[in-house]
VOGU-3710 file (C-alpha; in Angstrom, 3 decimals, decimal comma):
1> xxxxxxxxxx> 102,924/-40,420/110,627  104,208/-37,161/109,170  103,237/-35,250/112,132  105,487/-37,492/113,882  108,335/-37,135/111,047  107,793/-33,164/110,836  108,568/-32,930/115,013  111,707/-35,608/114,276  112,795/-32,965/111,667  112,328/-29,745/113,576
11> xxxxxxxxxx> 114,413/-31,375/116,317  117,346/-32,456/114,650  117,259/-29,077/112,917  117,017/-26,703/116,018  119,646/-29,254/117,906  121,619/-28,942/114,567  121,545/-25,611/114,262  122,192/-25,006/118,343  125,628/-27,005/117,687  126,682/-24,985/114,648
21> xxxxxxxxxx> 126,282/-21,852/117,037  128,419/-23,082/119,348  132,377/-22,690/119,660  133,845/-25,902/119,526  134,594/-27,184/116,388  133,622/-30,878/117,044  130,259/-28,663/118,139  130,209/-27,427/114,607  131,063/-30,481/112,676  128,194/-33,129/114,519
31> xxxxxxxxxx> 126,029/-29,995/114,327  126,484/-30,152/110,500  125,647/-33,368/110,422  122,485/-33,126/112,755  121,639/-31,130/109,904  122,140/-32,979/106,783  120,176/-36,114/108,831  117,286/-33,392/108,978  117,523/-33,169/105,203  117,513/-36,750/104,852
41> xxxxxxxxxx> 114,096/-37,178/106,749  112,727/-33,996/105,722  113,207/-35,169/101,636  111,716/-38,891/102,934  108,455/-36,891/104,084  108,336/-34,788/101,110  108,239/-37,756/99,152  105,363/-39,275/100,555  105,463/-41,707/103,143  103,685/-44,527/101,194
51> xxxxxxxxxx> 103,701/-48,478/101,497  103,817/-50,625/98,993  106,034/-52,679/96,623  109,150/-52,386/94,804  108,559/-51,057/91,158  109,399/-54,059/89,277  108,149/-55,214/85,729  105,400/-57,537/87,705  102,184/-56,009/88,323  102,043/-54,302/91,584
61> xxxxxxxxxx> 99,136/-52,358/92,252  100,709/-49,307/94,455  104,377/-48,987/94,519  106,904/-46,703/96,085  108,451/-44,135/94,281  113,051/-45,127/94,469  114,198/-41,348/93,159  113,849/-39,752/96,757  115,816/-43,071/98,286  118,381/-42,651/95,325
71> xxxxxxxxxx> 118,695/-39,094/96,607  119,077/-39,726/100,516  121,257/-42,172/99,812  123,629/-40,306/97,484  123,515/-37,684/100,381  124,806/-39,952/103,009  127,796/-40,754/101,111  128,292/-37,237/100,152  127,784/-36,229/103,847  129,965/-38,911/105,569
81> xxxxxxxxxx> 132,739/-37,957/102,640  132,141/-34,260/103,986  132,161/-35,076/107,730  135,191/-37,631/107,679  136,965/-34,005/106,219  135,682/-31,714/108,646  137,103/-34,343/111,140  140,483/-34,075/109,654  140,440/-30,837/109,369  139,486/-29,935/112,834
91> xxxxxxxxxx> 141,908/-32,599/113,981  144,720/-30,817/112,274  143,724/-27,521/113,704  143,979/-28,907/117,247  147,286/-30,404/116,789  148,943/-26,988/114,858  146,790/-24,865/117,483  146,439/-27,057/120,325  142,862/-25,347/120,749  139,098/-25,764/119,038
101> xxxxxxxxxx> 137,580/-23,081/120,142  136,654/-21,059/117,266  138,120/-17,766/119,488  141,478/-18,375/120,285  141,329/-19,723/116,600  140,725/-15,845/115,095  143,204/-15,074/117,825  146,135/-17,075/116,420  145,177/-16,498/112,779  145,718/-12,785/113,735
//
């Protein structure tokens, strides 16, 4: 299974990493978040991917460790809060620019 998780990682990393290379800003801002899902499953795997129970007071023989899903799940709020502001951001660009290429962006700052 973490062959199978290491691949899903190194995909959404090089596709991530492809977008933030690109020009478009709404390139750069799913590419970004390619990325942080990469992060998410990459942490996941480091963890171990174990089954078991949750770690309650009962006796459970094996149970899964909750700090790495505390963590992922901290960083998809953090990421979505992120993303909805590279959104707005980019929005606002387009509407004072009328343009998202990253170019013609350097071009008008200039």
């Amino acid at each position: 299974m973490e062959l199978v998780m290491a691949l899903a990682i190194g995909i959404l990393f090089t596709i991530g990493v492809y977008l933030i290379l690109s020009r478009s800003l709404l390139r750069i801002v799913l590419g970004t978040s390619l990325l942080t899902h990469g992060v998410h499953l990459l942490l996941l795997t480091m963890a171990g991917l174990k089954t078991g129970s949750a770690p309650v007071l009962g006796k459970a023989e094996s149970y899964v460790d909750p700090l790495p899903q505390a963590l992922i799940l901290t960083s998809i709020v953090i990421s979505f809060g992120v993303t909805a502001f590279f959104f707005v951001l980019a929005y606002r660009s387009y509407q004072v620019l009328g343009t998202d290429e990253i170019d013609s962006i350097k071009e008008a700052k200039e």
